[in-house]
Backbone as CSV, one residue per row, in Angstrom:
resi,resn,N_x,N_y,N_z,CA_x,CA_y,CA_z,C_x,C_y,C_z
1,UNK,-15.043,-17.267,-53.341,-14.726,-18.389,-52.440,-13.562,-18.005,-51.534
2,UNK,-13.716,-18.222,-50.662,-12.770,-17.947,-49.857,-11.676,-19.171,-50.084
3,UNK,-10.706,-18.571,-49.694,-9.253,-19.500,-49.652,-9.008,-20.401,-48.687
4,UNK,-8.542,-21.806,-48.713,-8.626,-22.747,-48.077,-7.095,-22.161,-46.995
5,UNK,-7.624,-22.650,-46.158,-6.690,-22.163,-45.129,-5.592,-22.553,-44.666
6,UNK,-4.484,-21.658,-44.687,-2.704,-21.773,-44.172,-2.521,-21.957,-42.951
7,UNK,-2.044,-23.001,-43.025,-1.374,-23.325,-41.418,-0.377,-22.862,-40.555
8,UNK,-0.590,-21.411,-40.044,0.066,-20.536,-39.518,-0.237,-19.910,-38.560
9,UNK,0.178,-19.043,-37.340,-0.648,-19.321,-36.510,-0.301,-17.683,-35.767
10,UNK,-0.957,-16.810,-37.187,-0.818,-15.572,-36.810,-1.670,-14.870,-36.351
11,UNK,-0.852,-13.844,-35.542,-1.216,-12.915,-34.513,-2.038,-13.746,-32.966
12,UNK,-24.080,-16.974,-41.755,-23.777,-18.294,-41.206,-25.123,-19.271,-41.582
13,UNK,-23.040,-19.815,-42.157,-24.399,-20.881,-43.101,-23.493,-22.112,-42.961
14,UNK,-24.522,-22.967,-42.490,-23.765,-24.040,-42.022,-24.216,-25.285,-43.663
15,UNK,-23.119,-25.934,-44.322,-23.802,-26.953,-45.195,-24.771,-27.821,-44.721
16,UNK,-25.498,-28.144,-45.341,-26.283,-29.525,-45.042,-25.749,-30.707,-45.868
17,UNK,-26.036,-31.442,-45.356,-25.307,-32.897,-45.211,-24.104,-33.247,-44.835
18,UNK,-23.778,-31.986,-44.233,-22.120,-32.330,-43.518,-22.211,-33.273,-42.343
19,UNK,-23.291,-34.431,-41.936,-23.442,-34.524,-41.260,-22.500,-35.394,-40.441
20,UNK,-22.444,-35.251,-39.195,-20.663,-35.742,-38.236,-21.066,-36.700,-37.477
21,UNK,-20.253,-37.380,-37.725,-19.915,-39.072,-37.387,-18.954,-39.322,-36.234
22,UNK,-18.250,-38.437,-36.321,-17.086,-38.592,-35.340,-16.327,-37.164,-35.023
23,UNK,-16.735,-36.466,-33.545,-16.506,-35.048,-33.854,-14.670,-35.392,-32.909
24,UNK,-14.611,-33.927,-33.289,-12.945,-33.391,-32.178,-13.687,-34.013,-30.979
25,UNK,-12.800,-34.512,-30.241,-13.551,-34.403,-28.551,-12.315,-33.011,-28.010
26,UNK,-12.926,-32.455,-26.925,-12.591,-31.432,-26.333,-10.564,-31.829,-26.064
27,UNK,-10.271,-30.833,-26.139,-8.878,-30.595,-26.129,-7.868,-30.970,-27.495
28,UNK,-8.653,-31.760,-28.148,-8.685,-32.803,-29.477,-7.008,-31.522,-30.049
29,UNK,-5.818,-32.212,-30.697,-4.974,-30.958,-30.989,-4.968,-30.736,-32.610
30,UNK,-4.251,-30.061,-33.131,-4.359,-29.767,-34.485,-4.014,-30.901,-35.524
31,UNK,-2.797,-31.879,-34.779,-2.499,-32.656,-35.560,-2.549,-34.110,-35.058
32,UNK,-3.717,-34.225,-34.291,-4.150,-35.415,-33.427,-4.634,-36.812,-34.586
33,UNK,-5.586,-36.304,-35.435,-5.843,-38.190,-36.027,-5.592,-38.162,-37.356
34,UNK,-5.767,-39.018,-38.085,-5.952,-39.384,-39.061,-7.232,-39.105,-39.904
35,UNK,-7.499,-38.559,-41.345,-8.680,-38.015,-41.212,-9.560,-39.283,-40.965
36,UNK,-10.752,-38.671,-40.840,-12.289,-39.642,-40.539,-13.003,-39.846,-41.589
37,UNK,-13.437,-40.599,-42.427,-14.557,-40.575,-43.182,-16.144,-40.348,-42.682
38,UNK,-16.450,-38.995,-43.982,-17.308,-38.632,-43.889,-18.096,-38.581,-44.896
39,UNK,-20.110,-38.298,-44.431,-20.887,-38.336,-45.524,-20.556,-37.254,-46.781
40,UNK,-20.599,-37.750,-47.968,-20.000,-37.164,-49.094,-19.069,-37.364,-49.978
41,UNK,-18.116,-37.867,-48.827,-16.804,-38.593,-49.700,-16.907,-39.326,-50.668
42,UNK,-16.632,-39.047,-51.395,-16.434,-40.369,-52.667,-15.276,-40.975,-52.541
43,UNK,-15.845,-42.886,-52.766,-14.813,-43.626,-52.292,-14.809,-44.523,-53.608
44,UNK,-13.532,-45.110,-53.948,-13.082,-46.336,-54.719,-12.901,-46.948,-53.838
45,UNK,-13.980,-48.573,-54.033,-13.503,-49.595,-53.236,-13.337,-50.633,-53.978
46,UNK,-12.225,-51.196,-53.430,-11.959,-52.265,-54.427,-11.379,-53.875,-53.624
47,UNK,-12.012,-55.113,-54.123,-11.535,-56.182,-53.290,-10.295,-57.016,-54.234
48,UNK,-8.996,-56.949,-53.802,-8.249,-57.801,-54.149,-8.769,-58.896,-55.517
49,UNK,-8.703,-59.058,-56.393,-9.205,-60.502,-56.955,-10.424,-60.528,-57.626
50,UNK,-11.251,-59.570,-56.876,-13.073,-59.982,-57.363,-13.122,-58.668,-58.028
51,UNK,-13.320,-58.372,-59.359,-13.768,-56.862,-59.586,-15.133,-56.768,-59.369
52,UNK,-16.130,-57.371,-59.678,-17.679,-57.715,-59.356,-17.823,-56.738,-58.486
53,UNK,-17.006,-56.828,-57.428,-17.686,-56.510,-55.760,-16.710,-54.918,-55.815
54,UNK,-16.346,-54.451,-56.829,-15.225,-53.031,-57.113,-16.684,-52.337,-57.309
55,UNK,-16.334,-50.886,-56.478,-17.819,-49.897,-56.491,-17.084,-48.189,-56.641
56,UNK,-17.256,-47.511,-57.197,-17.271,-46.176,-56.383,-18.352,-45.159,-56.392
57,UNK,-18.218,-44.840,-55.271,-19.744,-44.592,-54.838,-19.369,-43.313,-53.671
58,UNK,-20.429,-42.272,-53.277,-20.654,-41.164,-52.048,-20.879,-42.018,-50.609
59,UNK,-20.026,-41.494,-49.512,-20.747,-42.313,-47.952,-22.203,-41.179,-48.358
60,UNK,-23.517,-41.986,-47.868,-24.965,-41.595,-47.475,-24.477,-40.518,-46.498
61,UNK,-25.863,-39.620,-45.869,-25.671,-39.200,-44.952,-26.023,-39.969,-43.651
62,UNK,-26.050,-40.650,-43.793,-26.206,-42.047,-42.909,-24.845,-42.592,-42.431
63,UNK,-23.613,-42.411,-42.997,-22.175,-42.733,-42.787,-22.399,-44.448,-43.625
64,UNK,-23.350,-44.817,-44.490,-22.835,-45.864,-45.079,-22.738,-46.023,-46.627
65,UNK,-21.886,-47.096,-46.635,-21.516,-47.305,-48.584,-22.592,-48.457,-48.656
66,UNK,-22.583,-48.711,-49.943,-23.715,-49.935,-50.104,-22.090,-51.057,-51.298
67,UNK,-22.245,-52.274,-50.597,-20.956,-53.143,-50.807,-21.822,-54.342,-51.165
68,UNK,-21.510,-54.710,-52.789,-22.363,-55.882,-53.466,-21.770,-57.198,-52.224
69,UNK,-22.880,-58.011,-51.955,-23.164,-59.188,-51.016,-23.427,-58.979,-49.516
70,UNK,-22.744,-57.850,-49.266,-22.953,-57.441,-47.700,-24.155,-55.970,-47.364
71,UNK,-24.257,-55.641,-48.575,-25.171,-54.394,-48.506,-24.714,-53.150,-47.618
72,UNK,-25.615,-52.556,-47.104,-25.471,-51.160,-46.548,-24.408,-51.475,-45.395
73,UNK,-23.326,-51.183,-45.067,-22.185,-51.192,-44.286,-21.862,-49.714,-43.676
74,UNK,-21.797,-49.155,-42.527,-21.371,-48.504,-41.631,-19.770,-47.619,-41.815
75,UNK,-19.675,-46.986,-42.242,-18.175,-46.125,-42.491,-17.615,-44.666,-41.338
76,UNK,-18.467,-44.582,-41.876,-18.742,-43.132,-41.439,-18.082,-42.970,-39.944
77,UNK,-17.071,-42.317,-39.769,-16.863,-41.719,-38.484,-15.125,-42.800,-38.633
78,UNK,-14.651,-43.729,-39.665,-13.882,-44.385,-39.172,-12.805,-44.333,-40.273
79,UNK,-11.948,-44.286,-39.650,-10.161,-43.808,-40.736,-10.306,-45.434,-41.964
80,UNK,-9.390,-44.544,-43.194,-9.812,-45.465,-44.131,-9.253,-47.085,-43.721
81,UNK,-8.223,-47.217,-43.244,-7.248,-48.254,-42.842,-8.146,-49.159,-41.658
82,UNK,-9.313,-48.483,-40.488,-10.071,-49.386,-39.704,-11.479,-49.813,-40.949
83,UNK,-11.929,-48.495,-41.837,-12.935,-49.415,-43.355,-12.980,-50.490,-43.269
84,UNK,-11.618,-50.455,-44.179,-10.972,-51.849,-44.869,-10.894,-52.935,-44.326
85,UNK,-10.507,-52.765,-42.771,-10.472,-53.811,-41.945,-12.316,-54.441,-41.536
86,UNK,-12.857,-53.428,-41.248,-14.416,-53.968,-40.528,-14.990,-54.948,-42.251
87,UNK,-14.909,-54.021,-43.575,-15.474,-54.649,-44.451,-14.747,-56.170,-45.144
88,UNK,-13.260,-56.389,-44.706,-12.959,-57.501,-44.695,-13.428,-58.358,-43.876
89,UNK,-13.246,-57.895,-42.473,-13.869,-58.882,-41.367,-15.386,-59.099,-41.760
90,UNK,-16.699,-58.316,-42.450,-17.883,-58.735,-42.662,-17.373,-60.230,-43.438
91,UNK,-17.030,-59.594,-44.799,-17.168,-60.773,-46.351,-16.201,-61.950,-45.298
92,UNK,-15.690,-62.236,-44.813,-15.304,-63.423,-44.145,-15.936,-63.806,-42.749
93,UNK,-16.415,-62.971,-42.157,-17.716,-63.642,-41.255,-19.068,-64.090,-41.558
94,UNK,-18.892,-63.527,-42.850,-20.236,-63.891,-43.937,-20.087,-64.985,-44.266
95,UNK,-18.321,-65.505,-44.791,-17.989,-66.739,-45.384,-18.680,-66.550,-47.131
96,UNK,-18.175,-65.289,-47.253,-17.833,-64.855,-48.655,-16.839,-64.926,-49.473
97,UNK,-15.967,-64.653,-48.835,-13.881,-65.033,-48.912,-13.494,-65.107,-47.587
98,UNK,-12.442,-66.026,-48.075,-11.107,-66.343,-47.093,-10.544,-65.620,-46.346
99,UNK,-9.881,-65.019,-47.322,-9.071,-63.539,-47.078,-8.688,-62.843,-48.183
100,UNK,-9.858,-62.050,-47.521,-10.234,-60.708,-48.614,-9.229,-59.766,-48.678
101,UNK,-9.002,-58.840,-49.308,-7.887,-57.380,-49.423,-8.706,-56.527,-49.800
102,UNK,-9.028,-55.611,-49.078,-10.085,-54.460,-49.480,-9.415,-53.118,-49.432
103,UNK,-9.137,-52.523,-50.364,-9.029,-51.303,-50.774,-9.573,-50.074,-50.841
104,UNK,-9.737,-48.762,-49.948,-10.667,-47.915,-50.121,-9.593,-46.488,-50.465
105,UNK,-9.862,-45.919,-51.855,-9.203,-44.487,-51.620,-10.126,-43.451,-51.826
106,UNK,-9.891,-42.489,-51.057,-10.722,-41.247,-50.980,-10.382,-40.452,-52.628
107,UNK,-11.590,-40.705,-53.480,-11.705,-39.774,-55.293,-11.814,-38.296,-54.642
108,UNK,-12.531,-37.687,-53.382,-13.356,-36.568,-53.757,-13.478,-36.247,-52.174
109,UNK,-13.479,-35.409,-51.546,-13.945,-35.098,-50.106,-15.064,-34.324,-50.192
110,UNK,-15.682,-34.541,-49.073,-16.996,-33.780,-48.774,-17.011,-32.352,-48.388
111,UNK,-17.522,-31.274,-48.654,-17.092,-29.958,-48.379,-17.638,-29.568,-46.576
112,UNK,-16.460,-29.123,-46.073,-16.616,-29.356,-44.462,-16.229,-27.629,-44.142
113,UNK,-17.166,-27.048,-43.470,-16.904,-25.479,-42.752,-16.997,-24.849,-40.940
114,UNK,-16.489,-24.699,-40.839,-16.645,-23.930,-39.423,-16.997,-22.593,-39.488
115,UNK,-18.176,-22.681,-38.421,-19.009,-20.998,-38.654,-18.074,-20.398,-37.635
116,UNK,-17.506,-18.808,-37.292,-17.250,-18.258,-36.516,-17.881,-16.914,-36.640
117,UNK,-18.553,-16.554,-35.308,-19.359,-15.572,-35.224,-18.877,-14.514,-33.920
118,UNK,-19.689,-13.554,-33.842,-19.625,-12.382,-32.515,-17.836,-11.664,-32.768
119,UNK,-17.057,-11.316,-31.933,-16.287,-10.378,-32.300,-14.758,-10.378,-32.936
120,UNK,-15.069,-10.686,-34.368,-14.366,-10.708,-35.232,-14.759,-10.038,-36.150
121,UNK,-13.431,-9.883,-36.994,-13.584,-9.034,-38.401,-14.254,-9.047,-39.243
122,UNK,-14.771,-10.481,-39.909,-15.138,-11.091,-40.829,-15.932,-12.475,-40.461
123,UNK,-17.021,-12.432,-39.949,-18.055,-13.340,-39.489,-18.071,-14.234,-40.396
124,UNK,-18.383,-15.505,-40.367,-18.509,-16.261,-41.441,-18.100,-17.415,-41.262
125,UNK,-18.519,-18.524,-42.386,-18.022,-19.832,-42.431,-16.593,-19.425,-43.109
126,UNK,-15.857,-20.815,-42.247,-14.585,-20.856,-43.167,-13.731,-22.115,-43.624
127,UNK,-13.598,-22.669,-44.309,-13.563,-23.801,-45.383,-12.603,-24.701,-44.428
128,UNK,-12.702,-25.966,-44.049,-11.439,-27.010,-43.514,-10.817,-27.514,-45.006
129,UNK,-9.926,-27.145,-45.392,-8.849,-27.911,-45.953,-8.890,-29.457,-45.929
130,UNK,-9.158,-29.761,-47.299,-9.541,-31.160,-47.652,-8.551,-32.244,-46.911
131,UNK,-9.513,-33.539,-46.615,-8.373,-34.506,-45.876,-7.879,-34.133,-44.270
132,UNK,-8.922,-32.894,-43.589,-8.778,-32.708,-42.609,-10.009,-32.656,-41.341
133,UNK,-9.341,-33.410,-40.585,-10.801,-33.489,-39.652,-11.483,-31.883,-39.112
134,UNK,-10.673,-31.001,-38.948,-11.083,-29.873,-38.091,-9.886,-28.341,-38.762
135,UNK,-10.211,-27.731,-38.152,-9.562,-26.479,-38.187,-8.967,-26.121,-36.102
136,UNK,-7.519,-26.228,-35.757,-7.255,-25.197,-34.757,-7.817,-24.553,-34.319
137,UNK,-8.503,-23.666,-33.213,-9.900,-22.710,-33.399,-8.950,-21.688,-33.485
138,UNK,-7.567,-21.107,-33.029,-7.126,-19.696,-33.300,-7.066,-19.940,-34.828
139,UNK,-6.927,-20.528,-35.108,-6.611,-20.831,-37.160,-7.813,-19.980,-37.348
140,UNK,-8.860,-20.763,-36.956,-10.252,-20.290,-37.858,-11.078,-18.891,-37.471
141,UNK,-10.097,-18.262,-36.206,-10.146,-16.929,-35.962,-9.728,-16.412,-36.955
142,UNK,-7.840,-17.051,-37.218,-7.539,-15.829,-38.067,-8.242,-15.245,-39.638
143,UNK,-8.774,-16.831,-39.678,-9.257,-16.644,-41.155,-10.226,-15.863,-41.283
144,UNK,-11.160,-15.781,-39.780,-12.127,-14.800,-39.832,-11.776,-13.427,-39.592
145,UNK,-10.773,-12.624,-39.895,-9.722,-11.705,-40.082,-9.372,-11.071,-38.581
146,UNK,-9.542,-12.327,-37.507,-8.857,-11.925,-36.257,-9.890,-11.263,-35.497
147,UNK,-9.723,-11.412,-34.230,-10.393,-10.719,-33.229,-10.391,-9.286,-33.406
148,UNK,-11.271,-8.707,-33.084,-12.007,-6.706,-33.006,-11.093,-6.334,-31.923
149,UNK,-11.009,-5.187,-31.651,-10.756,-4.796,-30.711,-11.186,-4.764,-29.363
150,UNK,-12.619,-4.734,-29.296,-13.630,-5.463,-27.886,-13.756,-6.904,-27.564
151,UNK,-13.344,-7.899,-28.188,-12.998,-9.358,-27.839,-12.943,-9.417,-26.967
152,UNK,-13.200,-10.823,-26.564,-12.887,-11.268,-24.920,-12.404,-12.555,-25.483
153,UNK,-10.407,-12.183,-25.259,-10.137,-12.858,-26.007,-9.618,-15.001,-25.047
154,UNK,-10.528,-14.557,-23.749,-9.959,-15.854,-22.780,-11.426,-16.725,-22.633
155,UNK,-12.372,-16.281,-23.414,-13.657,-16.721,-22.755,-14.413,-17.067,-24.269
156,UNK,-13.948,-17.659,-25.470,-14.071,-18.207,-26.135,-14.677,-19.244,-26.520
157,UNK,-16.547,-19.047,-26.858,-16.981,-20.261,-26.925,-17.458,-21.293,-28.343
158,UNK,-17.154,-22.960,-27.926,-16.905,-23.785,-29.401,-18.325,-24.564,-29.022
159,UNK,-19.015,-24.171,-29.806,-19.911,-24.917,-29.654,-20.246,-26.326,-30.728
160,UNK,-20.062,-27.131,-30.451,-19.823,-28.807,-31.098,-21.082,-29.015,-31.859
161,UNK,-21.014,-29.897,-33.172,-22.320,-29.609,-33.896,-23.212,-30.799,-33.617
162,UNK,-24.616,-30.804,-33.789,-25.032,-32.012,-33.385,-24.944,-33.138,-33.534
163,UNK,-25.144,-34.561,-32.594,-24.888,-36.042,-32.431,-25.635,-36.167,-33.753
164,UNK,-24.962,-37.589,-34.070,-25.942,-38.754,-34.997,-27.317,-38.822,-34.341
165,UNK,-27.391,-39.030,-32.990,-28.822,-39.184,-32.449,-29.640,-37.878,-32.891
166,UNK,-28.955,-37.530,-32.422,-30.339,-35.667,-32.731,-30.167,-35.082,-31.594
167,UNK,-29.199,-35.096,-30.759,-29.133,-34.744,-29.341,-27.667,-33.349,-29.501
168,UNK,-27.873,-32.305,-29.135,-27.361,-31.333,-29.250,-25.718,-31.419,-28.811
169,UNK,-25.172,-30.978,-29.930,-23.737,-30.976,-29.067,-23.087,-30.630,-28.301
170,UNK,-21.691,-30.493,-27.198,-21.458,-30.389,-26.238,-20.959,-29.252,-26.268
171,UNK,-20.349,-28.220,-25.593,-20.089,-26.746,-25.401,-18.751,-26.655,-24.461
172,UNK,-17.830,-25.819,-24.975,-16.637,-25.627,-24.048,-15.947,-24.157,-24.104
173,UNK,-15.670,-23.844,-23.320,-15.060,-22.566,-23.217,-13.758,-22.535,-23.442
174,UNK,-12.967,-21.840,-24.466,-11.580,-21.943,-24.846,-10.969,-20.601,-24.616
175,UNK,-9.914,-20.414,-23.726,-9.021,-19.153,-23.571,-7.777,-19.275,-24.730
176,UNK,-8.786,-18.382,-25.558,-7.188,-18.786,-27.065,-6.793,-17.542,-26.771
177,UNK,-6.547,-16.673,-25.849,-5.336,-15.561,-25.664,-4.241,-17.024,-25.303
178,UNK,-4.559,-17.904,-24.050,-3.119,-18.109,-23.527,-2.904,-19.603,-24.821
179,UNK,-3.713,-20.047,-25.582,-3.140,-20.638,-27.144,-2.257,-19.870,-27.702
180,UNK,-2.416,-18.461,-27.833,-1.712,-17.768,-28.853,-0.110,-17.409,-28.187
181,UNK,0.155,-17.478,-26.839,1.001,-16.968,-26.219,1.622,-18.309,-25.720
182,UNK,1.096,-19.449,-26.230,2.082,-20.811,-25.520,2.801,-21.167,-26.510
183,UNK,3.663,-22.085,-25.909,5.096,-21.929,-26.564,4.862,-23.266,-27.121
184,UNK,4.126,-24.017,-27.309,4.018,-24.896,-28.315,2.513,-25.503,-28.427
185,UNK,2.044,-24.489,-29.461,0.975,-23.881,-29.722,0.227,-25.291,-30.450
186,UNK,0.739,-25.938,-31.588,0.633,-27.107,-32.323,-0.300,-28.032,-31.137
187,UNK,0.793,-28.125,-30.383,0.452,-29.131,-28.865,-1.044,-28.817,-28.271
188,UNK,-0.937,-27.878,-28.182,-1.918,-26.980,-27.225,-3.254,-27.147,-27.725
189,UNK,-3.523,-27.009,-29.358,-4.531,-26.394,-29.825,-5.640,-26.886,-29.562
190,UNK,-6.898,-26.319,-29.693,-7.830,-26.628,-29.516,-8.435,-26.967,-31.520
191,UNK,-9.179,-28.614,-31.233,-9.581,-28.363,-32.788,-11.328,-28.080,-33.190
192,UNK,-11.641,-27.221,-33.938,-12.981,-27.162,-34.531,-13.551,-28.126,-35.263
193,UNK,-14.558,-29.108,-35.795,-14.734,-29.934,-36.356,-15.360,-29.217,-37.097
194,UNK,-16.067,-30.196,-38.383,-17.717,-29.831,-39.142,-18.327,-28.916,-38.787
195,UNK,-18.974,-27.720,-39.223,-20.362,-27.958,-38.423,-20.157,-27.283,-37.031
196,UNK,-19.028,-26.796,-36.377,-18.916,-26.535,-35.235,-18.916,-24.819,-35.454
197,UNK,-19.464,-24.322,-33.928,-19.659,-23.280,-34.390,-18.751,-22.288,-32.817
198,UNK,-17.793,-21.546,-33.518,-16.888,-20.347,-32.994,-17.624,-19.248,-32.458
199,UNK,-17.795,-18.749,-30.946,-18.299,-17.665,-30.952,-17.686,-16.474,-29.891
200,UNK,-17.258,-15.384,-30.621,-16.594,-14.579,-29.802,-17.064,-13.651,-28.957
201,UNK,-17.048,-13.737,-27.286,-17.907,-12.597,-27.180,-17.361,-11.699,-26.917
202,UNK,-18.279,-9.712,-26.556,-17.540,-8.626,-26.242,-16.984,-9.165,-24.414
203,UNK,-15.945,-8.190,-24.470,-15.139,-7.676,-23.677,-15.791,-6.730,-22.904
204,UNK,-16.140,-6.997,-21.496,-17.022,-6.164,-20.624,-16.079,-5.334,-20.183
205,UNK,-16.326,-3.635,-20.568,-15.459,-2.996,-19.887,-15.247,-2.178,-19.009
């Protein structure tokens, strides 16, 4: 297994059911959100008062939990703190409770990888660090033991993994030479999501 990855900022088989709810959008930085819930997670949910309606349970790959009185409910793609809020606002637009207190903590995360391919050391998926939406893309270079010597290291392409619809994801070109050489790199970064796929090409010479 490879080692979950250090946040440092030196020098292909993609899972199934990782499926993404809510990707990086382009420029997205390393330490931009809060994580997202995703399919896999195992969640404790719990309502203030009622244990009845207390579940813990996997999000579907569908992004939903199944919540005794309100049924199949929508998660997926949304930080635990907006959850709590949409599944309170159901059970009281339902006129189930008053005012509910809903509790969700993450038991278990879903296993999340970024493929990086073409000219690097070490081709391969490489593990996001639990509780995190994405990987930096120079991060998930280095882990792939850094650019070759023929790199083209300004023309860097991230290719985004596919929509909920089925509609292919979006594509951007990243110059992580001038990431690696800016002076506040954190700021700068570009992030990899799920499922997203790194590809380095040669250096025309």
């Amino acid at each position: 297994m490879r080692r979950l990855v250090l946040f440092s900022y030196l020098g292909v088989l993609l899972l199934p059911g990782s499926f993404l709810f809510a990707q990086p959008q382009a420029g997205a930085t390393a330490e931009s959100s809060v994580y997202l819930l995703s399919p896999v997670d195992k969640l404790a949910i719990s309502v203030y008062g009622e244990p009845d309606l207390s579940s813990e349970q996997r999000i579907s790959d569908q992004g939903t939990v199944s919540i005794p009185l309100l049924g199949e409910t929508r998660i997926g793609g949304l930080t635990v703190s907006d959850a709590q809020k949409q599944i309170e606002a159901a059970f009281t637009a339902q006129r189930y409770l008053v005012k509910p207190v809903v509790t969700i903590s993450i038991e278990a995360f879903s296993p999340k990888v970024v493929t990086v391919l073409g000219e690097v050391e070490e081709p391969g998926s490489i593990a996001i660090p639990e509780g995190r939406n994405g990987l930096p893309i120079q991060v998930a270079i280095a882990e792939a033991g850094g650019f070759t010597g023929a790199a083209q290291k300004t023309e860097v392409q991230l290719k985004r993994a596919a929509l909920p619809s089925g509609d292919a994801g979006s594509s951007q070109v990243v110059n992580v030479s001038a990431l690696l050489q800016s002076n506040s790199k954190q700021k700068n970064s570009v992030l990899a999501g799920p499922d997203d796929v790194i590809f380095v090409p040669r250096r025309l010479f």
